[in-house]
PAFI-297812 format. One line per field, with one value per residue (C-alpha): residue number from 1; residue in one letter; x, y, z. Coordinates in steps of 0.1 Angstrom, whole numbers, plus 5000, padded with zeros to 4 digits. Layout:
<rs>
n = NUM/...
res = a/...
x = X/...
y = Y/...
z = Z/...
</rs>
This chain:
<rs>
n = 1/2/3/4/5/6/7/8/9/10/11/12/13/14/15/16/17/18/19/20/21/22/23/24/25/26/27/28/29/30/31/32/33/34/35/36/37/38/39/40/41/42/43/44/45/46/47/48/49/50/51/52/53/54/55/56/57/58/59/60/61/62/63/64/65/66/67/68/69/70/71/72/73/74/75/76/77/78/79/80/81/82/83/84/85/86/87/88/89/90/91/92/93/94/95/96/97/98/99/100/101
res = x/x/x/x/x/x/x/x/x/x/x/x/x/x/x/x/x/x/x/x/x/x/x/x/x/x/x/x/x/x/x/x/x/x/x/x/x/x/x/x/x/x/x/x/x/x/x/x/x/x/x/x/x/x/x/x/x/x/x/x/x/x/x/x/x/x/x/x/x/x/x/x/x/x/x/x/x/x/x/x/x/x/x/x/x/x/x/x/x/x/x/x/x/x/x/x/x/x/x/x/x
x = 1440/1425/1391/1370/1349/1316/1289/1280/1316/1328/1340/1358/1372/1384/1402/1418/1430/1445/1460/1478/1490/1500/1523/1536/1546/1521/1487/1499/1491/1453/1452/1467/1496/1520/1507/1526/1556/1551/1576/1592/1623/1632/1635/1623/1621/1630/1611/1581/1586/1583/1552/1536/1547/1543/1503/1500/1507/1485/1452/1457/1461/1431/1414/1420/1403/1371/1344/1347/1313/1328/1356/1335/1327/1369/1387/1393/1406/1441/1453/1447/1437/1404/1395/1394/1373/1350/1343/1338/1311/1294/1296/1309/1274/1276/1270/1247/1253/1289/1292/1271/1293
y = 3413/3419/3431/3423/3451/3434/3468/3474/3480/3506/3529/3502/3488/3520/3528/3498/3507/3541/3528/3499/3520/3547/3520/3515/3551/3547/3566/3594/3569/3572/3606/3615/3636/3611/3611/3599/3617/3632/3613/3642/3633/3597/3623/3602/3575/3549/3570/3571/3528/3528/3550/3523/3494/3510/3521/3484/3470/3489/3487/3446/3449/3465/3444/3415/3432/3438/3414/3395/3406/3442/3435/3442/3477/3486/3462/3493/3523/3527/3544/3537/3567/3563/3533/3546/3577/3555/3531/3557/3577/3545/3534/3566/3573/3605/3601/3633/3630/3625/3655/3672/3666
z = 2233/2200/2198/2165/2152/2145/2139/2175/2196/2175/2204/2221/2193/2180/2215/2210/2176/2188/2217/2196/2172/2198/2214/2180/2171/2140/2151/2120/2097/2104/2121/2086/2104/2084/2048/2015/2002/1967/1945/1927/1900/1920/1954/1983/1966/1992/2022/1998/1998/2036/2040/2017/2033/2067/2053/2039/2074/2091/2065/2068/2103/2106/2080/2103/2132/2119/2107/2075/2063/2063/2042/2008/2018/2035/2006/1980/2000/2000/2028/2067/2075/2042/2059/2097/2084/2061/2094/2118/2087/2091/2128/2149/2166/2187/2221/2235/2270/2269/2241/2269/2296
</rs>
């Protein structure tokens, strides 16, 4: 079931992200415990080609999950995990009494 981020359901809409991507062995992308190889002399070259298309798949993934009229603000960042911190700046409201608790 996908849920659509739409400005209010951020928490459930972000557990939903995790646990899809968690089922999918690709939660480093936006934890940022997988990040881009540095291409040094043509040396991981082709692993550096998968992070990208691997990163690609996941930012239009989650660019399809979200509401159109966010698409302006998420549209230029260029990894997955720059667009999960950008949306949870913006709509990640702390909870006091579960912090509490």
């Amino acid at each position: 079931m996908a849920i659509k981020f739409d400005g209010r359901n951020y928490d459930l809409w972000h557990d939903v992200v995790i646990t899809s991507l968690k089922s999918k062995n690709k939660l480093g992308f936006i934890d940022g415990s997988i990040t881009k190889l540095k291409i040094k002399d043509g040396v991981f070259l082709d692993e550096a080609r998968a992070w990208e298309m691997v990163n690609s798949m996941i930012v239009s993934w989650i660019m399809n999950v979200i509401d159109p009229r966010f698409h302006k603000s998420v549209a230029y960042v260029e990894t997955a995990q720059q667009l999960r911190q950008n949306i949870k700046k913006w709509y990640d409201v702390p909870n006091i009494p579960k912090i509490h608790k």
